[in-house]
C-alpha positions in Angstrom: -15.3 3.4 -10.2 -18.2 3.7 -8.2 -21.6 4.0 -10.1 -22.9 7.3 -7.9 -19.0 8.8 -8.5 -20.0 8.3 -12.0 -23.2 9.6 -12.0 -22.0 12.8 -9.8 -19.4 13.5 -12.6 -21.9 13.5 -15.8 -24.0 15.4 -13.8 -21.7 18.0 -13.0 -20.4 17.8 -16.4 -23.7 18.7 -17.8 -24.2 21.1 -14.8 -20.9 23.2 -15.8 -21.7 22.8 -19.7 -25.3 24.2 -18.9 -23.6 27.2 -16.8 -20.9 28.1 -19.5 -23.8 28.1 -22.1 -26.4 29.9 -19.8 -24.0 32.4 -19.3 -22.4 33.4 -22.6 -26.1 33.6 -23.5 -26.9 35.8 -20.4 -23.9 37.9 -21.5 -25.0 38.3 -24.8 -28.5 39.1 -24.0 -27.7 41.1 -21.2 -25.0 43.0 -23.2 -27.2 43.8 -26.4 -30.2 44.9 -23.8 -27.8 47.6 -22.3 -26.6 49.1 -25.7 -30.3 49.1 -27.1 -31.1 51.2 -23.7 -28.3 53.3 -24.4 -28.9 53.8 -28.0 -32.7 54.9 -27.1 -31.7 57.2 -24.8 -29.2 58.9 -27.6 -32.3 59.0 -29.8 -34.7 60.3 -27.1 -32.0 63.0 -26.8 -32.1 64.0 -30.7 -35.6 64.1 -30.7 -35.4 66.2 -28.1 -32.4 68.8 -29.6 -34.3 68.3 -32.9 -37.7 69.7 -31.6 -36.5 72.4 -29.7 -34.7 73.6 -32.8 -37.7 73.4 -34.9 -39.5 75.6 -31.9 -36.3 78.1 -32.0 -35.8 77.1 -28.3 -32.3 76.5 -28.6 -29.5 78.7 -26.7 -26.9 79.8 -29.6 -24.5 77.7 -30.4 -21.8 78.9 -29.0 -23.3 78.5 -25.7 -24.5 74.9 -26.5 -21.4 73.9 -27.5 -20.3 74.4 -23.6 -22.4 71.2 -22.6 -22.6 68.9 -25.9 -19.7 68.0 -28.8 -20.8 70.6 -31.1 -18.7 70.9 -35.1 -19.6 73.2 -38.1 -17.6 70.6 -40.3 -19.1 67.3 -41.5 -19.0 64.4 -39.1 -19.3 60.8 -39.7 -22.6 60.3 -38.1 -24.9 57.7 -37.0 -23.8 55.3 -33.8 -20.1 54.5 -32.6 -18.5 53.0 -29.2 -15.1 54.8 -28.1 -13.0 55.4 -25.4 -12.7 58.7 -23.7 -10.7 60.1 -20.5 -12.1 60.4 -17.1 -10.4 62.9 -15.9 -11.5 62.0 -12.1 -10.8 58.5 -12.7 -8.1 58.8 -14.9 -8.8 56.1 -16.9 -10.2 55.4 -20.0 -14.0 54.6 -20.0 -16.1 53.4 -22.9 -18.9 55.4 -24.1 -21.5 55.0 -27.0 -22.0 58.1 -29.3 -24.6 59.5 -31.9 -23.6 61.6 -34.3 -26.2 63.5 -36.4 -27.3 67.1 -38.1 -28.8 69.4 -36.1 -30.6 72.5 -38.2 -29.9 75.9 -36.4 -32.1 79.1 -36.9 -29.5 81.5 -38.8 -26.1 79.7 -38.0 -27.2 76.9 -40.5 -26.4 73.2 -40.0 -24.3 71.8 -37.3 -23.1 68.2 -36.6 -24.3 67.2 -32.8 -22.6 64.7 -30.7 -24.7 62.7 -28.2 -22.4 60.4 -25.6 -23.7 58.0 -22.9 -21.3 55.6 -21.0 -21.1 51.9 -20.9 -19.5 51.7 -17.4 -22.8 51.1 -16.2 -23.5 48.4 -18.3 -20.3 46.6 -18.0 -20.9 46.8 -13.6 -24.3 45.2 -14.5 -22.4 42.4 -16.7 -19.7 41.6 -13.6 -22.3 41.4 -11.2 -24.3 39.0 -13.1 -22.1 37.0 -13.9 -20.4 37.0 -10.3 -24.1 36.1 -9.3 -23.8 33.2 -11.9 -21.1 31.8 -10.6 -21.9 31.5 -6.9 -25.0 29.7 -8.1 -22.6 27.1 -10.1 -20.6 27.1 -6.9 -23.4 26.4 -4.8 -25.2 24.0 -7.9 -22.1 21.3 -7.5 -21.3 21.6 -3.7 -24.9 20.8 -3.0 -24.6 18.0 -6.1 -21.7 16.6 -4.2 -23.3 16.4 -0.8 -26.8 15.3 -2.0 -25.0 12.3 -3.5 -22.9 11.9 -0.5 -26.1 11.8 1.6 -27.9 9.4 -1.6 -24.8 7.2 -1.1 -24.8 6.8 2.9 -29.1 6.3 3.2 -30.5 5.3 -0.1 -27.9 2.9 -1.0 -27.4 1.2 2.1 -29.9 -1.8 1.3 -27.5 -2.2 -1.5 -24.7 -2.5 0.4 -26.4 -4.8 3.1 -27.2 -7.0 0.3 -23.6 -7.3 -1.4 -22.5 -7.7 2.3 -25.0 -10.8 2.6 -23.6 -12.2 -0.7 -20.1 -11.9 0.2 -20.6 -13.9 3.4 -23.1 -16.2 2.0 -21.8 -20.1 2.0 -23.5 -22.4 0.3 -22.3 -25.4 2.2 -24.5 -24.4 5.3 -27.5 -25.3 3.0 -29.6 -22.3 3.8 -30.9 -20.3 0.9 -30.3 -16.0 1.5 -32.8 -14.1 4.1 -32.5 -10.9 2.6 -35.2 -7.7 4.3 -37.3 -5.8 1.5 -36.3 -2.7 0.9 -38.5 0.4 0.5 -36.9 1.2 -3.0 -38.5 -0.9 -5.4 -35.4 -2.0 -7.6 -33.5 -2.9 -4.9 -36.7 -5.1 -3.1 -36.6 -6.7 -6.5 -33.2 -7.4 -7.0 -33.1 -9.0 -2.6 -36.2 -11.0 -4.5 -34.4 -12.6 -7.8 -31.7 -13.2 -5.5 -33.2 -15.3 -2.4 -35.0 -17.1 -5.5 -31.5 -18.0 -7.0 -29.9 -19.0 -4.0 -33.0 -21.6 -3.4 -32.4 -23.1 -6.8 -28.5 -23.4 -6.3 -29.3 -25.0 -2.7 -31.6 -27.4 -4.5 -29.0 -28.4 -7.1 -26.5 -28.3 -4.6 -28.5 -31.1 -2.6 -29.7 -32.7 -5.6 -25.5 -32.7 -6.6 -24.3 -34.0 -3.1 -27.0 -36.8 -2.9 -26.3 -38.3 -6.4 -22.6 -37.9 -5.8 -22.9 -39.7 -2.9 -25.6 -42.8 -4.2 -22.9 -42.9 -7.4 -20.1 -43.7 -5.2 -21.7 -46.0 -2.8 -23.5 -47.9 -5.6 -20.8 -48.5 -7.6 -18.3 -49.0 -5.2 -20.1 -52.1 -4.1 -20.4 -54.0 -7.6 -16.2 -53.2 -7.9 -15.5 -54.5 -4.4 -18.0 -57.6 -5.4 -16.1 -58.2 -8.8 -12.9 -57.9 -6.9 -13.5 -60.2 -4.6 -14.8 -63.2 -7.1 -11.7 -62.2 -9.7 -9.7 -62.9 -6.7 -11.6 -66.5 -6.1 -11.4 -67.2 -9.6 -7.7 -66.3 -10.0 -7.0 -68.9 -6.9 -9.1 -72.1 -8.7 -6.8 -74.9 -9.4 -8.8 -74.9 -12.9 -7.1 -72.2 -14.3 -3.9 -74.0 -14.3 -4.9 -76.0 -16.7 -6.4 -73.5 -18.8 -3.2 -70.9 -20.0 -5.7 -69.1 -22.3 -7.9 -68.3 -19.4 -5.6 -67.3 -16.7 -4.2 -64.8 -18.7 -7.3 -63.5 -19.3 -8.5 -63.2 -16.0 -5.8 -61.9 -14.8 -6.3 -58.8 -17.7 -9.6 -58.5 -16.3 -9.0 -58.4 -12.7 -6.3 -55.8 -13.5 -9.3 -53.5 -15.3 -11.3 -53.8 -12.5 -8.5 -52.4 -10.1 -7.9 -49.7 -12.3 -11.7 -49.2 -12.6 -11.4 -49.0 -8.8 -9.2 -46.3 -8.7 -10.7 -44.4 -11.4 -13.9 -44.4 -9.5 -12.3 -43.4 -6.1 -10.3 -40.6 -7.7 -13.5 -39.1 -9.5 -14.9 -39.1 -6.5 -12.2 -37.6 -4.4 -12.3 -34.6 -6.9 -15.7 -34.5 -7.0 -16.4 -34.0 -3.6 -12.9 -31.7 -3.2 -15.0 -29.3 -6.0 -18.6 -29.7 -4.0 -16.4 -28.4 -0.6 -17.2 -31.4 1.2 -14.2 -31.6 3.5 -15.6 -28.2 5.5 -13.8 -30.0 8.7 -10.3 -28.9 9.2 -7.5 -29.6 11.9 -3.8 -28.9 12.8 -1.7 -31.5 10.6 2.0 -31.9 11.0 2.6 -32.4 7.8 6.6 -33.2 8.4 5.5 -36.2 10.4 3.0 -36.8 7.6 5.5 -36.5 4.9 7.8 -39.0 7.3 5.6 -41.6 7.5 4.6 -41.3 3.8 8.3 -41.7 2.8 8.1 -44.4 4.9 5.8 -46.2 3.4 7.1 -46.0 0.1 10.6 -47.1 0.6 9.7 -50.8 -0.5 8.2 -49.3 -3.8 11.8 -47.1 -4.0 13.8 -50.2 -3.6 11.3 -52.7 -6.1 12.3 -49.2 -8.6 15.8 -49.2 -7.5 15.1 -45.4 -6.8 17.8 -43.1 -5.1 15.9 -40.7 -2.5 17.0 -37.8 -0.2 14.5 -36.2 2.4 15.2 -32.7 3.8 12.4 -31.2 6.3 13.2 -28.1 8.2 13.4 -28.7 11.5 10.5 -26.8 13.0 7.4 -28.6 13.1 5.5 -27.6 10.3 1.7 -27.1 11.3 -0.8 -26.5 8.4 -4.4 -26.2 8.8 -6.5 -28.9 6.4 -8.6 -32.0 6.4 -6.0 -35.2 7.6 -7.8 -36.9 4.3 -6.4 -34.2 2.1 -3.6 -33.6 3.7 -2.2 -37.7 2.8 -4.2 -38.1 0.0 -2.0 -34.5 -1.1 1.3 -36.1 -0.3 0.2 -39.5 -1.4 -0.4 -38.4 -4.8 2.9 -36.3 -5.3 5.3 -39.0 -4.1 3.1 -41.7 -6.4 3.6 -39.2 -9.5 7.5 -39.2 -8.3 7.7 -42.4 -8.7 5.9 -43.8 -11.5 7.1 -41.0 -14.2 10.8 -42.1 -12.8 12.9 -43.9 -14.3 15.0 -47.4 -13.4 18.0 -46.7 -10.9 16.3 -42.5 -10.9 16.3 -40.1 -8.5 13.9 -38.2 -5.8 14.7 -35.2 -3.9 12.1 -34.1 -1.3 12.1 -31.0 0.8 10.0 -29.1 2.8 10.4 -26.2 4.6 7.5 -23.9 6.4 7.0 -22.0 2.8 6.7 -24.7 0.6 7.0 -29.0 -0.2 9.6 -29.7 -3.0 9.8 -32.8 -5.1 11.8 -33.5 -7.6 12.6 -36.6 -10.3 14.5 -38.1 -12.8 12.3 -39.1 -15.7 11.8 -39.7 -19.6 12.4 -36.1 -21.5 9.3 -34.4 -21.9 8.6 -31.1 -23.9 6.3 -28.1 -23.9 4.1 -26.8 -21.0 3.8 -28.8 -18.1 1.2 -27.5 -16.9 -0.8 -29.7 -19.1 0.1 -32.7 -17.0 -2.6 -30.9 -14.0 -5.4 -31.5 -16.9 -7.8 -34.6 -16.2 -6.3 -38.2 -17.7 -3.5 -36.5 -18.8 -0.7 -38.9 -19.0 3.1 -38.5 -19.7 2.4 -41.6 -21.5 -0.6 -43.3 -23.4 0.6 -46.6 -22.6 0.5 -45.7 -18.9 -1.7 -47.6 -16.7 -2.6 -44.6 -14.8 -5.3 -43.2 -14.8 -4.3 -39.7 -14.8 -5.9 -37.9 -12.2 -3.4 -38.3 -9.7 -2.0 -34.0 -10.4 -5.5 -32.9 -10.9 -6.3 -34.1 -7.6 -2.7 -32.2 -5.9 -4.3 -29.0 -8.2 -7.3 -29.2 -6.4 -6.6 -30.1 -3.0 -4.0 -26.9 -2.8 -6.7 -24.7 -4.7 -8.9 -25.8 -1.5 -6.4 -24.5 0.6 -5.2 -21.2 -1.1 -1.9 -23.0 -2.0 0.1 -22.6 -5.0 1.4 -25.8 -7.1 3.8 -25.0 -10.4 5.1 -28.1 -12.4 9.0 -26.8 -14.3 10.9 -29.2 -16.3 14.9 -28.9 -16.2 17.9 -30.6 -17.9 15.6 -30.8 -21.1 13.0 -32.2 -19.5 14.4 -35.0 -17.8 14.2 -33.6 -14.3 10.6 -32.7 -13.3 9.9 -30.8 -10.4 6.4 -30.3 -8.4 6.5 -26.8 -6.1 4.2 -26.5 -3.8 3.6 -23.1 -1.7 2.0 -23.4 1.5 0.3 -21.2 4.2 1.2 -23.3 7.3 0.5 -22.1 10.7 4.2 -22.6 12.3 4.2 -24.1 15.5 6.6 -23.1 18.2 10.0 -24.4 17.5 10.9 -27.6 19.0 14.8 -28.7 18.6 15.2 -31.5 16.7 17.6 -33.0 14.2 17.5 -32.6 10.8 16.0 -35.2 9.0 17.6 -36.3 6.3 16.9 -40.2 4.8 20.0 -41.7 3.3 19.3 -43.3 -0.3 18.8 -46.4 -0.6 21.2 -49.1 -2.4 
């Protein structure tokens, strides 16, 4: 909900509250102000009756009793509201009555009504409050359009400002350039926000630069290490040594795996930093063709079974070519190496999404674990278990979808991407489908 759309309903809230209140007041007040008028007017009357019959000024009664309610028996007397006829109207009207003893030279006492009516009154009350409403009618359309207006001017350095933020990209390494206002909050808040987005561009910066010193000045040590464990395994010395070829060997095979660790951390790292900004039409069925490719000698070493199934229009996707192998490297390496001897791999890909499946050890509970940092299917794995983060991330890059499911408890794991390719137009061409190898 919109903050003026909520301020524009406590308002009127409070508005109508305020109106029902005003008004039973007004009613009340305005009600008790016409009966006191009417009831001074009855005693103005008495007064009146009862001097003129102290003055013996009075007509008989008989003949007064042609204009007023005149009785010779005892009357209830003081003030009382009824209801009489009107005979032009034909409805009843209420009146107000007085009731008291009027003293009579020789025909003794009398009892004397006094009536006034209340129609009067009650037209004043209808008009009032007809007058009241209008004014509440008039009180919340001009609420409504005032915020209207409010919303369409005064806001609108608001809205240029959440307009800047949306479209703000911190990879072009330019803090926000935001106008000041003439309101003072919102001046302040364009203020506290060009100051943020300095800072993050500073740490960004100061992020990408060591990211980037940390790779290149390890990398060089590892390849340096590398390169003399490789001399030092080929010395004829350490044949005659057994307890220090093994040895080596153990320590070469660290620093390899040091080597990939570092290369994968730094893959992810710069995937999260959104350093791959430059993209390109990949045909990721070629891609995935070549990839199989490459890995047949690994699926024969593994005496693995494979079937590969691409749709047969090309399959464009939009992505850095990096990513894009580095993506289908990683899925076909987790295929694999969490396989088992003589296993199976199914691969398919259509235009909505890449499909691989295995045969491996039983595994329970969520598999969604396994897209978790060195996390391993097994502790005694020598991988280092980024290789599903890194799928997690490249497809989060993209705006694709990856799900992990576990079937035939849990001994045939399946990796689902979804993609958002960019389909080409078709081009006839045979499906592809890789017999297994023997």
């Amino acid at each position: 909900m919109k903050l003026l759309a909520t301020t524009t309903r406590y308002y009127l809230l409070l508005a109508a509250a305020m109106f029902v209140i005003g008004s039973v007041g007004l009613y009340v007040g305005v009600d008790r102000t016409l009966r006191h008028e009417v009831k001074e007017q009855l005693l103005a009357r008495q007064l009146e009756l009862t001097a003129k019959a102290r003055a013996n000024q009075l007509p008989p009664v008989a003949l007064l009793q042609l204009v007023l309610p005149i009785s010779r028996r005892p009357q209830p007397l003081g003030f009382r509201d009824t209801l009489l006829l009107d005979e032009q109207e034909g409805e009843l009207v209420p009146h107000q009555q007085l009731t008291f003893v009027l003293q009579t030279a020789g025909e003794g006492p009398v009892w004397v009504t006094l009536r006034k009516s209340l129609v009067e009154a009650k037209d004043l009350l209808f008009v009032v409050l007809s007058v009241m409403l209008g004014v509440l009618a008039l009180l919340l359309t001009g609420g409504v359009l005032l915020n209207r207006w409010l919303s369409g001017r005064l806001w609108a350095p608001f809205r240029h400002t959440l307009a800047a933020l949306r479209r703000y990209d911190l990879h072009q390494h330019q803090p926000l350039q935001l106008p000041t206002p003439a309101i003072t909050e919102f001046a302040e808040l364009n203020h506290a926000l060009e100051h943020l987005s300095q800072r993050l561009v500073a740490d960004y910066e100061s992020l990408r630069e060591f990211t980037a010193n940390a790779a290149h000045e390890t990398q060089t040590p590892l390849a340096i290490m590398q390169a003399q464990l490789e001399q030092l395994l080929q010395l004829p010395v350490l044949a005659e040594d057994p307890a220090a070829a093994p040895l080596v060997a153990d320590l070469y095979g660290a620093t390899l795996r040091l080597s990939r660790l570092h290369q994968a951390l730094s893959l992810l790292s710069k995937i999260e930093n959104r350093q791959f900004d430059a993209t390109k039409p990949v045909r990721l069925d070629q891609l995935l063709a070549e990839k199989v490719a490459q890995f047949e000698p690994l699926f024969e070493a593994r005496e693995l079974r494979y079937g590969l199934d691409i749709a047969r229009a090309p399959i464009v996707v939009h992505m850095h070519p990096g990513l894009a192998d580095s993506l289908l490297q990683n899925l076909l390496q987790n295929a694999v190496k969490h396989n088992v001897s003589g296993g199976n791999i199914s691969i398919s890909l259509t235009p909505q999404a890449l499909k691989i499946s295995n045969t491996g050890p039983a595994v329970s509970g969520d598999p969604a674990r396994f897209f978790e940092r060195f996390r391993k299917h097994s502790a005694a794995s020598e991988s280092p278990g980024l290789g599903l983060s890194i799928v997690q991330h490249i497809c989060g890059y993209y705006g694709f979808g990856v799900t992990y499911s576990l079937a035939e408890a849990g001994t045939c794991h399946t990796l689902h991407v979804r993609l958002a390719p960019v389909v080409a137009s078709p081009v006839k061409k045979p499906q592809q489908v890789l017999q297994p190898t023997d």
